[in-house]
SERO-307888 format. One record per residue: residue in three letters; x, z, y of N, C-alpha, C in turn. Coordinates in steps of 0.02 Angstrom, whole numbers, plus 50000, padded with zeros to 5 digits. Layout:
SERO-307888
ALAXZYXZYXZY ...
***
This chain:
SERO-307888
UNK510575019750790511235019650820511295025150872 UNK511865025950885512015031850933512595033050971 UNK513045035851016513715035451030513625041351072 UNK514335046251095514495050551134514645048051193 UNK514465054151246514925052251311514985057851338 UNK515465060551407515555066151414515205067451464 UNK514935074351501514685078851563515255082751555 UNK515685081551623516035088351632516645086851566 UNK516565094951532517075095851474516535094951403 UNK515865093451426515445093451335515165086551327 UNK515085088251267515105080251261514345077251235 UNK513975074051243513455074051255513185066351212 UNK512435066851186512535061551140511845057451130 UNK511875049651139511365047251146510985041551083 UNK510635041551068510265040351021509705035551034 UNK509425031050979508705028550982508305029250943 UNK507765032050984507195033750925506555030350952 UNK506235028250893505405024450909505725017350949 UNK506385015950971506405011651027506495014751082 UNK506585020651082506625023351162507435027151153 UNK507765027851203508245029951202508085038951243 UNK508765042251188508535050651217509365054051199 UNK509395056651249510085060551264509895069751274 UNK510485071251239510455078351216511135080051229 UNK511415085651244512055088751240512215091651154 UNK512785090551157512935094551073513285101451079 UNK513395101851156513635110251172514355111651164 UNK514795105351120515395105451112515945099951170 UNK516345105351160516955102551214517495100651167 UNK517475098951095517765095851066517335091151031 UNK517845084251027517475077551017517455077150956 UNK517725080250910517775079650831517125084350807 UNK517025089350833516335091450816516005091050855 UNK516005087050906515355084050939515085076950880 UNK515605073550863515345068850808515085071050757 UNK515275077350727514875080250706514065080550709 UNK514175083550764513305083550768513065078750781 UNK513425072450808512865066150811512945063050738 UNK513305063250691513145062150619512525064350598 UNK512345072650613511995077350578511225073750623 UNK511255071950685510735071150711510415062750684 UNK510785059250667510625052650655510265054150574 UNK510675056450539510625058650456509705061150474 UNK509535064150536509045068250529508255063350548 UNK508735058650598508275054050611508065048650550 UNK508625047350516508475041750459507965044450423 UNK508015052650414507735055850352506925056150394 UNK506535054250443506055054450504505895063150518 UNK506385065250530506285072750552506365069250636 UNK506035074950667506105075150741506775080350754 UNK506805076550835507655078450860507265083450919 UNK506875082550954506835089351001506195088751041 UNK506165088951077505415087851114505375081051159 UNK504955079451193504935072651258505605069551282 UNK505915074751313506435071151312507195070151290 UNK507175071951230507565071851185507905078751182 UNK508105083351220508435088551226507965094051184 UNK508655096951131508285102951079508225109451136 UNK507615109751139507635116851174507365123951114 UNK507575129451138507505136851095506625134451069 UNK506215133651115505605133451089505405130451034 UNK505635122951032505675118350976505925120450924 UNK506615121650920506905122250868506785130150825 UNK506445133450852506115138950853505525138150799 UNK505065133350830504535131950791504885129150723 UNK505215124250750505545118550670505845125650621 UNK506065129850618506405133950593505765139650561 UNK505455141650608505005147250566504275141750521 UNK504135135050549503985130850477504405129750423 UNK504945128950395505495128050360505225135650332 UNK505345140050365505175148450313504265148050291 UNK504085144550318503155144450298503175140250234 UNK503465134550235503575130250174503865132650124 UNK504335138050131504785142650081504435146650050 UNK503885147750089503435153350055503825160450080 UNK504435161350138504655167550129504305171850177 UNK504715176550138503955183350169504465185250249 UNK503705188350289503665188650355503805183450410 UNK503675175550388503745173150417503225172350492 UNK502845175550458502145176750512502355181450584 UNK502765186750555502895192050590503565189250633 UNK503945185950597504545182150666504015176450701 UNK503615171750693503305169050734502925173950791 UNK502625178750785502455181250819502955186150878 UNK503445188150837503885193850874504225186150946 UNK504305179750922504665176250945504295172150988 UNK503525171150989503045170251047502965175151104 UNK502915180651072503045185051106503395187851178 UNK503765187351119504605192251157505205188151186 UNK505375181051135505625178051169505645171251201 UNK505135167151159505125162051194504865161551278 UNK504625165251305504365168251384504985167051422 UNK505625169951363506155170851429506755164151423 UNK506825162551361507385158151349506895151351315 UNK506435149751304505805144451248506155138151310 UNK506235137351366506105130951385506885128951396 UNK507195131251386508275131351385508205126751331 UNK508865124351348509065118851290509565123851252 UNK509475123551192509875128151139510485128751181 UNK510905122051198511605121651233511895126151287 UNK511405128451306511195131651374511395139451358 UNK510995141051337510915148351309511455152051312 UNK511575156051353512225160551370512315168851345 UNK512555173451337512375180651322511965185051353 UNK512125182451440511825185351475510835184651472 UNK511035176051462510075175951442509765179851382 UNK510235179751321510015184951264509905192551296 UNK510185193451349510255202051371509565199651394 UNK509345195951421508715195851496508115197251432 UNK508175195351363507725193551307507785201151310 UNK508245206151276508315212551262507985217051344 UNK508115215851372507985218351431507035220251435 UNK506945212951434506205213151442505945216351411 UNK506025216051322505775219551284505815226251305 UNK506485229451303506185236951335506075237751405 UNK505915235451453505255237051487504715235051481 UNK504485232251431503785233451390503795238551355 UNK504155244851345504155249651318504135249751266 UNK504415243851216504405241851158504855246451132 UNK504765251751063505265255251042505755252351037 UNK506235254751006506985255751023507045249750956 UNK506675253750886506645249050826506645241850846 UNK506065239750881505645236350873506265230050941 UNK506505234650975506865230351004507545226250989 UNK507955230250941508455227650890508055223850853 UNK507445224550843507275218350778506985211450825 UNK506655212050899506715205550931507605201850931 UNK508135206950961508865204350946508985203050891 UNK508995203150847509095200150761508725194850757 UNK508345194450776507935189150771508125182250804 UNK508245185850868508785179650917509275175750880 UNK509595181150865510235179850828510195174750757 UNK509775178650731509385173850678509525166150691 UNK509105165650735508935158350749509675155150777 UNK510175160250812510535155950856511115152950763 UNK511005158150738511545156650670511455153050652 UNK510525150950644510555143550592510585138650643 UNK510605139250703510745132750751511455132250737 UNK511845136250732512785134350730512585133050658 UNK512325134950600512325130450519512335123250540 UNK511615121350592511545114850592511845110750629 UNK512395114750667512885112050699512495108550784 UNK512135112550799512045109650832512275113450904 UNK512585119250895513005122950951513535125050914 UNK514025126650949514685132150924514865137250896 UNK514435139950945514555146650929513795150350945 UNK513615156550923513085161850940512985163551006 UNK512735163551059512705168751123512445175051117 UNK512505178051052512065182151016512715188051018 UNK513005190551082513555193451046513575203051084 UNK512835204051108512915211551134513175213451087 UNK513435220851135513275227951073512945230451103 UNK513445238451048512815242251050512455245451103 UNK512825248051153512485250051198512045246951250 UNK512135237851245511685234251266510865234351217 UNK511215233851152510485232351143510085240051113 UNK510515244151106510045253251110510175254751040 UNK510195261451034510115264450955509405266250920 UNK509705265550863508735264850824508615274350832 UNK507965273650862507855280650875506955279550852 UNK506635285950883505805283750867505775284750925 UNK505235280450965505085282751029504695286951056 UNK504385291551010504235298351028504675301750970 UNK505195306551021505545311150966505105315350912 UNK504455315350957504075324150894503695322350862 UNK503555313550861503085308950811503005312250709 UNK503735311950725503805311350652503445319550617 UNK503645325550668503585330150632502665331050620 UNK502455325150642501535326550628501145322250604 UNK501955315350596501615311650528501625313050472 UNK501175317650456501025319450385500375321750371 UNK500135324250305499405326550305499555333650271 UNK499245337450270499055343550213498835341350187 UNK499065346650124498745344450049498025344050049 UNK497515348650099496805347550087496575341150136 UNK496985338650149496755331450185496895327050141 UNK497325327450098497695320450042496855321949989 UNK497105328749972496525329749933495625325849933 UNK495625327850018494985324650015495015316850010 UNK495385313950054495565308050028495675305249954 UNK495675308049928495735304349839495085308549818 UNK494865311549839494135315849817493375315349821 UNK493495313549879492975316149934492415307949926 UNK491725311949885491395303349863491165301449928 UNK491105301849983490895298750034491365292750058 UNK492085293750023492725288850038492475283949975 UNK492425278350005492255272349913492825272449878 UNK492665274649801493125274949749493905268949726 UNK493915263849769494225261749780494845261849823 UNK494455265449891494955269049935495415273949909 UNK494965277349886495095285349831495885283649807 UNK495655278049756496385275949707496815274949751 UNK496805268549794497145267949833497505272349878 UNK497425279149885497735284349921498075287949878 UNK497745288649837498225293649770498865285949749 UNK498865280749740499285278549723500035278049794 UNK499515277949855500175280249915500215288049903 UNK499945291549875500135300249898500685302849827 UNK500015300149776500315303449711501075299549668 UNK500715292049672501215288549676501785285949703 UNK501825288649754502505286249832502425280749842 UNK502045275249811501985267849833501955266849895 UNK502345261149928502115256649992501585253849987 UNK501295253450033500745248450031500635242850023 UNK501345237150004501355231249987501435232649895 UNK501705237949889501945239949813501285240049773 UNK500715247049833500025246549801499645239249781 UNK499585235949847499155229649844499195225549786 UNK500055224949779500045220349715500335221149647 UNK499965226849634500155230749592499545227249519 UNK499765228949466499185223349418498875229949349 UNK498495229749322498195232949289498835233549241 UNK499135227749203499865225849166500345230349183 UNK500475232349233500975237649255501215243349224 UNK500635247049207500735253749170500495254449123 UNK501025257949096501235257249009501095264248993 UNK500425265248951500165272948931500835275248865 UNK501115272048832501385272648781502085277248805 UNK502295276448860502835279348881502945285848876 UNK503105290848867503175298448846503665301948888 UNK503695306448898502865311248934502445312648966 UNK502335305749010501955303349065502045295649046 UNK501365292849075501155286049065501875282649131 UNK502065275649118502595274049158502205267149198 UNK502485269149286502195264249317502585259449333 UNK502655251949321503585248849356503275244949428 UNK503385248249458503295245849547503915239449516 UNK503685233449528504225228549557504165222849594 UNK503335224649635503285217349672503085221549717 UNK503205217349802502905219049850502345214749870 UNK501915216149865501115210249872501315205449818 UNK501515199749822501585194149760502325191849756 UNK502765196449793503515197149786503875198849739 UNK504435198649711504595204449695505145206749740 UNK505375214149715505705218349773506145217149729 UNK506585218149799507365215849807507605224149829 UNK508155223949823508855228149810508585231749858 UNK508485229149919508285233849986508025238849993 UNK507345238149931506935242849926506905247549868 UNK507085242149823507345248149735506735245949688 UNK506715240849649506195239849599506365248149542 UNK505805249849531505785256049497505405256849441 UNK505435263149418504985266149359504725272349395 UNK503845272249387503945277349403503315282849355 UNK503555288649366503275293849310502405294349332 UNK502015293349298501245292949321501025301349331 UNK500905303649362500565311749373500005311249343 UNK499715315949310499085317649268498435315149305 UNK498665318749360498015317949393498025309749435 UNK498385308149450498205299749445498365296949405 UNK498485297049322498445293649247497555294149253 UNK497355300949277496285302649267496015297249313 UNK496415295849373495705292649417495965285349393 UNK496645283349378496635277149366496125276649269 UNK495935279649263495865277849168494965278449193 UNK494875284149232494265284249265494105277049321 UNK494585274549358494485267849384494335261549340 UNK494835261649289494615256049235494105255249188 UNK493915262049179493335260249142492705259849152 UNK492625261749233492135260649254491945256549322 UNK492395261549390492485261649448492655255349457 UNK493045250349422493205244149449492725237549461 UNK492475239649404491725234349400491255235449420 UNK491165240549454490435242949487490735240249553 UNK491425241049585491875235449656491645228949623 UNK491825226449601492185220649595491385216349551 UNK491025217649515490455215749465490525211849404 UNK491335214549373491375211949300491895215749283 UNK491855217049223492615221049189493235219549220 UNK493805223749240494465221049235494675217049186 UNK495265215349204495685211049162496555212749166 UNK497025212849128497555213949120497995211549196 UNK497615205249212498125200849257497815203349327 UNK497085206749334496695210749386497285213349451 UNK497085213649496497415219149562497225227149533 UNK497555229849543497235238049531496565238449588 UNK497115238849646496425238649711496635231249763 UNK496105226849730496105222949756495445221549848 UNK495475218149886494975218849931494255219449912 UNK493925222749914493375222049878492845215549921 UNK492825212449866492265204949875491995204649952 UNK491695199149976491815199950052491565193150067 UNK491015191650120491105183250152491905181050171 UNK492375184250221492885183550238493255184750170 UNK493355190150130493785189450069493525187850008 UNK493795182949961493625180049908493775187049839 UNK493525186749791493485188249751494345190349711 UNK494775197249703495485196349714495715195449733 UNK495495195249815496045194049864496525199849865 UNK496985197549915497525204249906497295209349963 UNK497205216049947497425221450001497935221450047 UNK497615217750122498025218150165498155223050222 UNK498665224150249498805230950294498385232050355 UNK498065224650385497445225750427496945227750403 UNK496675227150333496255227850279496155235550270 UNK497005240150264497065245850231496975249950322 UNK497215246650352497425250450433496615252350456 UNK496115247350455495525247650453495055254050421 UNK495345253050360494745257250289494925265150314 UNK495705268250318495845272850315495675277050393 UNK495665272350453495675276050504494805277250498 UNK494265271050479493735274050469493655281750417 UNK493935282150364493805287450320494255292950373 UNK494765294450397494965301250429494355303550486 UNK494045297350512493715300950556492995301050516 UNK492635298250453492265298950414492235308450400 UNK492925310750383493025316350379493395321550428 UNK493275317950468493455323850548494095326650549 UNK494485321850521495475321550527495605318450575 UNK496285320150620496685318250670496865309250626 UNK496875304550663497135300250663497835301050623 UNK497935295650578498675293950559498755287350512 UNK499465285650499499645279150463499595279650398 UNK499235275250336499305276650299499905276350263 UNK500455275150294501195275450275501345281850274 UNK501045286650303501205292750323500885297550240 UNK500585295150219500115297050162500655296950079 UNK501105292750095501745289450054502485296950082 UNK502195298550146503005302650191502755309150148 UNK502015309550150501655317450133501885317250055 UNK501885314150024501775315549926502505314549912 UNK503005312149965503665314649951503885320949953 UNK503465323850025503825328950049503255336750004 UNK502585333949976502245340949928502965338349838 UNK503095333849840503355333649778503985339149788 UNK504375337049841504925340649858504865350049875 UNK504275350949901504065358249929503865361049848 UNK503805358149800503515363149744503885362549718 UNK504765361249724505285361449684505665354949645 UNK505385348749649505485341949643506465339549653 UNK506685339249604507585339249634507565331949688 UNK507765333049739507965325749784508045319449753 UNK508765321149728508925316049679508695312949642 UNK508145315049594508135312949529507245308249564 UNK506865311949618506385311149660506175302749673 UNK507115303949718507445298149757507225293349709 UNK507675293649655507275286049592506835285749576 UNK506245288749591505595287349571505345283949637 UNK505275286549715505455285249747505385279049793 UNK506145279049791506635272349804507075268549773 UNK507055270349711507665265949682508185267849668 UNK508485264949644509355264749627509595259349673 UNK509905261549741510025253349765510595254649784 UNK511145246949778511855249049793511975251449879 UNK511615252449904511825253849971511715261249984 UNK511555263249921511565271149918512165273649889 UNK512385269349876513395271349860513145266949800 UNK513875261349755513955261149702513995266849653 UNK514135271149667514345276449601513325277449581 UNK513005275549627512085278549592512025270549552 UNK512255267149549512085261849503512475262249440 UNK512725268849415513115271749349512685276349337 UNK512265276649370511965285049371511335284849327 UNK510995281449252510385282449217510325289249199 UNK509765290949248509375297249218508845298249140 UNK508735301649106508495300349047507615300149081 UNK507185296449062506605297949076506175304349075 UNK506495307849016506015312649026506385318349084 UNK506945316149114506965318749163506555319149233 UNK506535312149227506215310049293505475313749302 UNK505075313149220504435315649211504175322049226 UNK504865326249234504875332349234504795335249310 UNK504995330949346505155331749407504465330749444 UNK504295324549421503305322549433502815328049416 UNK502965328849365502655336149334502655342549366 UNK503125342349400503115349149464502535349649520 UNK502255343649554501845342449574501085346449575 UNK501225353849605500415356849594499835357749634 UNK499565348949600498965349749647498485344249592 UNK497885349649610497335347149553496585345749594 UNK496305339549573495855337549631495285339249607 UNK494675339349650494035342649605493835340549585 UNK493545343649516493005341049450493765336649418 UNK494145337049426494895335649360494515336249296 UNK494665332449257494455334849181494965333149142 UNK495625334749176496235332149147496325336949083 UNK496705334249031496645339248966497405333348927 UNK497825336148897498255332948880498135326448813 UNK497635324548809497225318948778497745312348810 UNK497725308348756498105299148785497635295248754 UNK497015295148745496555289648725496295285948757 UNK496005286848826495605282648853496085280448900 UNK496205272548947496635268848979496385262548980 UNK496995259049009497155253948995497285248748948 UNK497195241148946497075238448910497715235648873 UNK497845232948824498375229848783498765224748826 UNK499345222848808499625216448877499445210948816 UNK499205211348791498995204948725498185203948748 UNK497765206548768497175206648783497115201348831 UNK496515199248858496375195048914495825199248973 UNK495575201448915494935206048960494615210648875 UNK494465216648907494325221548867493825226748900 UNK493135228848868492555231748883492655238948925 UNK492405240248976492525244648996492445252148967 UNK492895258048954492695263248915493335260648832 UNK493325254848818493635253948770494255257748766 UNK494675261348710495205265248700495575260048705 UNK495935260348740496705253548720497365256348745 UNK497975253848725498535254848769499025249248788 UNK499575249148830499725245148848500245247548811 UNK500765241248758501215242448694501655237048708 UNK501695233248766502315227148789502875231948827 UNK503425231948846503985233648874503835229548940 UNK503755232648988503995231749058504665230349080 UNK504445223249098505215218949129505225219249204 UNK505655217549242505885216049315506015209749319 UNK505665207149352505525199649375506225198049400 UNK506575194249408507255191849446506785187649518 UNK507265193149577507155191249641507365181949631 UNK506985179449676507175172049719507645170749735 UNK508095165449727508755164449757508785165149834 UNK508285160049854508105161249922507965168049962 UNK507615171049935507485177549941508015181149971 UNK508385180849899509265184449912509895181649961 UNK509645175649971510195174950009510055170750107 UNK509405170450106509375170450169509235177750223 UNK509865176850229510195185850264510075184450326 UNK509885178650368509955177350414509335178450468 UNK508635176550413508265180750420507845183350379 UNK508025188750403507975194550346507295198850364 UNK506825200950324506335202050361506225210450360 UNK506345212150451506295218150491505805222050454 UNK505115219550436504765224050436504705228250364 UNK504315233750353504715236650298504295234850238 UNK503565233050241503105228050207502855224050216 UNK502995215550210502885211250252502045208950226 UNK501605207050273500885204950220501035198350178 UNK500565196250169500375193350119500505186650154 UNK500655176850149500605175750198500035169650204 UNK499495172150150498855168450139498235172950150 
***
C-alpha cells in the first residue's frame, strides 16, 4: 500500500516495504504524475525490486548502480567503462542527492570538476552524456520530470585534443610498421596482429574478434576480409561493417600464420571458428580468450621499446596504414570503404554509392611496401581452411568457398541511444 502527500508544491510518496514504512519525493508538482510514479513504484515493489537505499529516498548513487546492472545483464558493450567514468567523475559530486534534488547547476559542478582534473575536453563531454544518460532513463521511469541535464555548449567545452601537436606524431614510419610485422624478436603473433592494424586498417576490437572464417581466398583480385564484429559484437552503423581488400603481403603472413605460426602459440591446429590472434594461453588467460586492449596496450609498448621506438598507441598503427595507403596514391574515397564503411551519417547519397570490388582492390594494391624475406609470388594455393571444415592440418591447401554474411546488429544494441557507448572500442566484458 501507499498514498501521496505534499512538501511545499511536490508531492511526495509513502510506501511499505518489509513492514517498515519509507518516504521518497516523486519530484513532481503535479498530482496526476506524481500518481504516476507511486503506481510505477508499487508495480516495482510487488515485482521485489528495491526502491532506493535505507531510507527510502532514490539517490543518483543507487539508481546509478541499479541502471549500469540492467546494462551488465544486457550483455551491452561498455558497460564497464560508464561504471567506471561514473565512480569516478560523478558520483563524488552528485552520488549522495536524491535524484529529485539534482538541479543544472549541480550537473555544471560534475562538468566543472572534471576539467580541473585536466580531463580532456573529449573525455569531459563523455562524463556529461553520461549524466544525461542516466538522468533520461530516470524521466523513462518516471521517476523525475524533467532532465537537469540541460548545459550547452560553451558550458560543457568543444571536442578538441588536449595537446594540439599530439596528433601530428601519432604515427609511425614505414620502417617502424615494418619492423613491427617483421622483426623475429616481436612474437609472431604480435607480428600479425600489427599488420592486421597497419595493413589492414582494423580497430583493435575489429582485430581481436576477428575468426579464421572471415576471409574468403576465393574473392578476386585480392583475398576478401569482412570486418563485422567488434570483439564478439557486431558493428553497428557507427562504425561501418565492411569488406575489406586483403594486401599481398598480409594474405603471406596470414597463410604463413595458419599453417604453422598458430599452433606453435596456441599447441594444436587452428580451426575455422579459431580467433586469428587470440591471447596466447596464460595462468590468467584461458585457452581463446579474447585479445584485450590492456592485453594489446601492454605487448606493444614492450615491443617499441624492445626496438628502441618512441612510445605510441597502437591505434596510432591503424592512423599510419591509412595515411602510407593514401601517400602512395590510394583515392580517399574509395579507401574510406575499406576503411570505414558506408555509413549513413556520411551523407545518404554514400549508401547508393556500390563500388565494384575490383575497384576497391586496386586501391589496396597501391600500397608499396614489402617486408623482409616476402616470398610473395602471385600463387592462391596455400590458406585457409573451407567454412565446411571443422579443423584442417596445418600446411593443407584449402579455401574458404561460403559467401560472407553480416550478422544483423541487436535490437538493443540499436536502440539504446541513451547510452550509447563513448568509447570508440569498447573491451570485451568477460
Amino acid at each position: 500500500m501507499g498514498f501521496l502527500y505534499q512538501r511545499g508544491n511536490v508531492w511526495w510518496l509513502r510506501v511499505t516495504v518489509g513492514g517498515k514504512p519509507k518516504s521518497s519525493s516523486t519530484g513532481c508538482s503535479d498530482k496526476k504524475k506524481a500518481e504516476a510514479v507511486l503506481e510505477h513504484v508499487l508495480a516495482r515493489i510487488e515485482a521485489g525490486e528495491s526502491i532506493g537505499d535505507e531510507d527510502g529516498a532514490i539517490t543518483v548513487a543507487a539508481y546509478a548502480e541499479r541502471v549500469i546492472e540492467k546494462r551488465k545483464a544486457r550483455d551491452l558493450s561498455g558497460w564497464k567503462i560508464d561504471r567506471s567514468r561514473m565512480r569516478a567523475n560523478v558520483l563524488p559530486v552528485i552520488g549522495k542527492m536524491l535524484l529529485t534534488d539534482v538541479r543544472p547547476r549541480h550537473v555544471l559542478a560534475v562538468v566543472e570538476r572534471a576539467q580541473s582534473r585536466s580531463c580532456a575536453p573529449r573525455s569531459v563531454r563523455n562524463i556529461y552524456y553520461l549524466v544525461s544518460a542516466l538522468f533520461n532513463e530516470a524521466v523513462g521511469d518516471q521517476l523525475i520530470e524533467t532532465s537537469p541535464c540541460t548545459l550547452n555548449r560553451n558550458q560543457i567545452g568543444t571536442v578538441r585534443d588536449k595537446d594540439p601537436a599530439w596528433r601530428e606524431s601519432a604515427r609511425y614510419t614505414r620502417d617502424e610498421v615494418i619492423a613491427l610485422m617483421s622483426d623475429r624478436r616481436v612474437p609472431e603473433d604480435r607480428r600479425v596482429l600489427y599488420a592486421l592494424k597497419t595493413i589492414g586498417m582494423l580497430r583493435h576490437g575489429e582485430a581481436a574478434g576477428l575468426t579464421f572464417a572471415r576471409l574468403n581466398k576465393e574473392a578476386m583480385p585480392l583475398a576478401k576480409l569482412s570486418v563485422v564484429l567488434s570483439y564478439r559484437r557486431p558493428i553497428g552503423d557507427r562504425k561501418g561493417p565492411r569488406a575489406v581488400p586483403v594486401h599481398p603481403e598480409l594474405r603471406e603472413l596470414l597463410d604463413r600464420w595458419w599453417a604453422r605460426g598458430w599452433q606453435e602459440v596456441m599447441g594444436r591446429p587452428p580451426t575455422l571458428d579459431d580467433l586469428v590472434v587470440p591471447a596466447p594461453p596464460s595462468v590468467r588467460y584461458p585457452e581463446g580468450h579474447m585479445r584485450t586492449k590492456d592485453i594489446a596496450h601492454k605487448d606493444i609498448t614492450a615491443d617499441l621499446a624492445l626496438l628502441g621506438f618512441r612510445h605510441r598507441r597502437g591505434h596510432d598503427l591503424r592512423r599510419t596504414g591509412i595515411t602510407v595507403y593514401l601517400e602512395d596514391g590510394a583515392s580517399k574515397d574509395l579507401l574510406r570503404v575499406c576503411s570505414h564503411g558506408q555509413r549513413i551519417r556520411d551523407g545518404a547519397i554514400d549508401l547508393y554509392i556500390s563500388y565494384e570490388w575490383f575497384a576497391l582492390c586496386g586501391e589496396i594494391s597501391k600500397l608499396k611496401l614489402r617486408l623482409p624475406g616476402s616470398k610473395r609470388t602471385s600463387s592462391r594455393d596455400a590458406g585457409l581452411p573451407s567454412t565446411t571444415s571443422t579443423s584442417t592440418a596445418p600446411g593443407t591447401a584449402i579455401v574458404v568457398t561460403a559467401p560472407v554474411t553480416v550478422p544483423t546488429l541487436p535490437q538493443e544494441s540499436r536502440g539504446d541511444k541513451g547510452w550509447a557507448d563513448w568509447d570508440s572500442n569498447p573491451a570485451p566484458t568477460d
